[in-house]
C-alpha positions as CSV (number, residue, x, y, z in Angstrom):
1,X,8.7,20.9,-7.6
2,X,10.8,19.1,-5.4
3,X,11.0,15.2,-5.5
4,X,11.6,14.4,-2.0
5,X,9.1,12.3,-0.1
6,X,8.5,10.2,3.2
7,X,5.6,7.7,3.9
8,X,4.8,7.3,7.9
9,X,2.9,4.5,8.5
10,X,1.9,3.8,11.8
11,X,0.2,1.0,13.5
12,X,-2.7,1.7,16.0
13,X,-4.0,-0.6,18.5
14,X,-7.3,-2.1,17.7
15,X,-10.1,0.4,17.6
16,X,-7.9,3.8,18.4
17,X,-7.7,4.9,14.4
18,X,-10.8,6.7,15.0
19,X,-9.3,8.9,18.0
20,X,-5.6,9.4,16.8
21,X,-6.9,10.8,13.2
22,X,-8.1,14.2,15.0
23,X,-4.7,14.0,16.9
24,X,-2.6,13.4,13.9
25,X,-4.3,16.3,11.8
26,X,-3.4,18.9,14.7
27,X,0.4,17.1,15.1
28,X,0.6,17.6,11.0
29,X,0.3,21.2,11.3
30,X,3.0,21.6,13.7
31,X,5.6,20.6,10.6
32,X,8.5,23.0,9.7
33,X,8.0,25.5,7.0
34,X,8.7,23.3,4.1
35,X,6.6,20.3,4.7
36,X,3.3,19.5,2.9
37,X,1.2,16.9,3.5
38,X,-0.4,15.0,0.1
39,X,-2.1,12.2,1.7
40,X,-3.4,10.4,4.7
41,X,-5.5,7.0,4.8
42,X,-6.7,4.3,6.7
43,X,-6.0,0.6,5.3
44,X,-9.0,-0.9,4.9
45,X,-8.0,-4.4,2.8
46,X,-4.5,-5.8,4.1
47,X,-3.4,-4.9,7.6
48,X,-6.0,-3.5,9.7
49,X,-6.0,-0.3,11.7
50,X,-2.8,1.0,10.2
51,X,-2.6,4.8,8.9
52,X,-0.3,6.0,6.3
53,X,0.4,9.4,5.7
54,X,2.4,10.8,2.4
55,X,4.5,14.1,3.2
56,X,6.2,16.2,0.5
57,X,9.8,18.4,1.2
58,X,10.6,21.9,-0.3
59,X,14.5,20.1,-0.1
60,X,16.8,17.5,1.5
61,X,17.8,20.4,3.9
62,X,13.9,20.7,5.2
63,X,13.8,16.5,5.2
64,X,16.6,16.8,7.2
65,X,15.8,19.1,10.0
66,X,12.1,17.8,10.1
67,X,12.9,14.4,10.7
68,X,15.3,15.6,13.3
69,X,12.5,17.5,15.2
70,X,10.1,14.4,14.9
71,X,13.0,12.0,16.1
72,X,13.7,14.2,19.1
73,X,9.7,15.5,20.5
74,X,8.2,13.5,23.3
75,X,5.4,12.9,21.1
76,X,5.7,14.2,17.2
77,X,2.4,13.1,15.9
78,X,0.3,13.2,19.2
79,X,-1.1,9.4,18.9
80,X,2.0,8.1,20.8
81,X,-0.2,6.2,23.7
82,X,-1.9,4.5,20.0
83,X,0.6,3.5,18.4
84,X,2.1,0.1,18.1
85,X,4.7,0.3,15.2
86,X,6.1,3.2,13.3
87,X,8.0,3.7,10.2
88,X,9.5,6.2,8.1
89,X,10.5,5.8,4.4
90,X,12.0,8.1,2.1
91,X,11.2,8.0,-1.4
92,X,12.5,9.7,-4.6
93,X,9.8,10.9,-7.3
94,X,10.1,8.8,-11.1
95,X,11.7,11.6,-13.1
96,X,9.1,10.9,-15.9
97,X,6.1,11.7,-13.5
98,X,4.0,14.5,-12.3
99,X,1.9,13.5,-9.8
100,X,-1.6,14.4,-9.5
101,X,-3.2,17.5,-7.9
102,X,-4.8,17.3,-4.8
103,X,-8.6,16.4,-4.8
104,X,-11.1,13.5,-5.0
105,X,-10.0,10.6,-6.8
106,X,-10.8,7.4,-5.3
107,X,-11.7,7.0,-2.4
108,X,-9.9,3.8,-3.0
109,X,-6.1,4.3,-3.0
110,X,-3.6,1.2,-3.0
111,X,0.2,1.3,-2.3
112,X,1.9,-1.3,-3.7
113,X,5.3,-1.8,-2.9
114,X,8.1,-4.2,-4.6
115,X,11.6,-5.2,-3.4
116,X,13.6,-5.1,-6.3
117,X,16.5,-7.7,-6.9
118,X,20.1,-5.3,-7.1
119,X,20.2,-4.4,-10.5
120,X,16.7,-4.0,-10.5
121,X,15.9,-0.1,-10.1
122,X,17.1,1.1,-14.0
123,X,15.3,-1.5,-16.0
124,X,12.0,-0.7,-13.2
125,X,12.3,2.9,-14.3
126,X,12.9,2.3,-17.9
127,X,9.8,0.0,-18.2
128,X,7.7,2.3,-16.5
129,X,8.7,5.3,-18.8
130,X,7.6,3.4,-22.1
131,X,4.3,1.6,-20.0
132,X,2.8,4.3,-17.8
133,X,1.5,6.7,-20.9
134,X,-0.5,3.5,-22.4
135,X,-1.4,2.2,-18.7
136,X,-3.3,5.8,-17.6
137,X,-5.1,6.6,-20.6
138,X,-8.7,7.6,-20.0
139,X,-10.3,4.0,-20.5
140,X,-8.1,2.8,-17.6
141,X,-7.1,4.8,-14.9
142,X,-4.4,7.1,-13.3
143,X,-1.5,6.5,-10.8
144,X,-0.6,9.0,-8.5
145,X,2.7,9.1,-8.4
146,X,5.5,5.9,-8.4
147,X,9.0,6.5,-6.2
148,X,11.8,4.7,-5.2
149,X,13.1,4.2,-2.0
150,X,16.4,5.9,-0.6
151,X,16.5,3.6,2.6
152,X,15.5,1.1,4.1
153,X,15.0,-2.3,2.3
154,X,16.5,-1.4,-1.0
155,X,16.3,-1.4,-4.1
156,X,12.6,-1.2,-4.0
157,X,9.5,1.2,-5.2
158,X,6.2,2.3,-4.5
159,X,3.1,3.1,-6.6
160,X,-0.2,4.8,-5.5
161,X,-3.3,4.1,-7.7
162,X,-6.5,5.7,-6.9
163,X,-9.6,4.1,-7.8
164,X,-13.0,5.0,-7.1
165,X,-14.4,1.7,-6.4
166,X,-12.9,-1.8,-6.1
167,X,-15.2,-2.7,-9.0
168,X,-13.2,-0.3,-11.2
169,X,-10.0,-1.4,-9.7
170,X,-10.7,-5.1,-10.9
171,X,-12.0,-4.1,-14.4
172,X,-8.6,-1.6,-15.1
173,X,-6.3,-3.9,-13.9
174,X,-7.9,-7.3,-16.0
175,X,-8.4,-5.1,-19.4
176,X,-5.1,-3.5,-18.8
177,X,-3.2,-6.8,-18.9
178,X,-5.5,-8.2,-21.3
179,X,-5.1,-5.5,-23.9
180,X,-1.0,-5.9,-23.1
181,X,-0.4,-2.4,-22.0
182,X,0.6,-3.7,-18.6
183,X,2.7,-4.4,-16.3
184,X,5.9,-2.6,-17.7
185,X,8.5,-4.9,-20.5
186,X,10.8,-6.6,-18.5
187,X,9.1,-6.1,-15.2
188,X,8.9,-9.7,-13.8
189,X,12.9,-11.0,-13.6
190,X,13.2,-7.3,-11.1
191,X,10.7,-8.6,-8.6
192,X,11.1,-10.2,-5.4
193,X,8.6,-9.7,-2.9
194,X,4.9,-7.4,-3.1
195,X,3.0,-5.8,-0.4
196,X,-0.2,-4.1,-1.4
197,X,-2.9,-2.6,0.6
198,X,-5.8,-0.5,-0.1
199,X,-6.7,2.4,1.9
200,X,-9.6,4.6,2.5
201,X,-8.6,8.8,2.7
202,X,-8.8,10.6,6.5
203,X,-11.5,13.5,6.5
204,X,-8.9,16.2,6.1
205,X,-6.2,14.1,3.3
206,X,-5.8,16.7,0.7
207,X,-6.1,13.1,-1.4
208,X,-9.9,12.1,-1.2
């Protein structure tokens, strides 16, 4: 399974998520041969009216020549006359972690993203592989996947939990730290800045 991963995340003008989801499920479709889509969501705690859509690539060659095709249509994802901001990450897969199958797990997802200082990516990964067995046992919850980011702002990493209500989110993450099986050994010096925000899945995400 290839490791290669993008995360679009668009920002719609007030009250135009509801129209441009129909559009962006047709515009999806249209992908190379190659591309698979794993999720999409609408934020519903942090910034409003943003979308965030989580695409998978056979290999760097099929990244490559999709991004090219985006960068160069008139109107890739078919919300163009919506959208107010739009960026595209790459992202590399922990090595450690296979991410869940499509289906229902939240409906609550967050993304929460760090900036790392320098040398922060190896002792990140390292803390993760010792912490993320003990963190997803059955009396807490899983993680979809973590990655790391290839551009942009770097070093810096991502991690998708699905929860499936706020409730649960709050009563994982208090016993988790309480009972000392999280956050990762080491974590804290890595960390610079945090963005988290919780979405709800699109009708047709394959990650409800």
């Amino acid at each position: 399974m290839s490791n290669h991963y993008e995360l679009l995340r668009f920002t719609l003008r007030v009250r135009t998520p509801g129209q441009a989801l129909p559009r962006l499920q047709d515009a999806l479709q249209a992908a190379i041969e190659g591309v698979e889509l794993i999720g999409c969501w609408v934020s519903e705690i942090g910034p409003q009216n943003t979308v965030a859509v989580l695409r998978r690539f056979a290999s760097v060659e099929v990244q490559a020549a999709e991004r090219e095709r985006v960068l160069l249509a008139s109107d890739a994802f078919g919300i163009g006359e919506f959208v107010l901001e739009q960026h595209m990450d790459d992202y590399r897969l922990f090595p450690f972690l296979e991410p869940l199958a499509p289906g229902k797990h939240g409906p609550f997802y967050e993304l929460r993203e760090y900036d790392l200082v320098t040398s922060g990516l190896a002792p990140t990964l390292a803390g993760w592989r010792k912490a993320v067995g003990p963190r997803t046992r059955e009396q807490y919850s899983p993680v979809y996947a973590a990655f790391y980011a290839t551009n942009g702002r770097v070093p810096r990493y991502l991690h998708i939990w699905p929860y499936a209500s706020l409730e649960q989110r709050l009563d994982v993450r208090t016993r988790a730290v309480g009972d000392g099986v999280w956050p990762p050994e080491n974590s804290a010096p890595q960390l610079q800045k945090m963005n988290s925000v919780v979405y709800l899945p699109a009708a047709f995400s394959p990650l409800r």
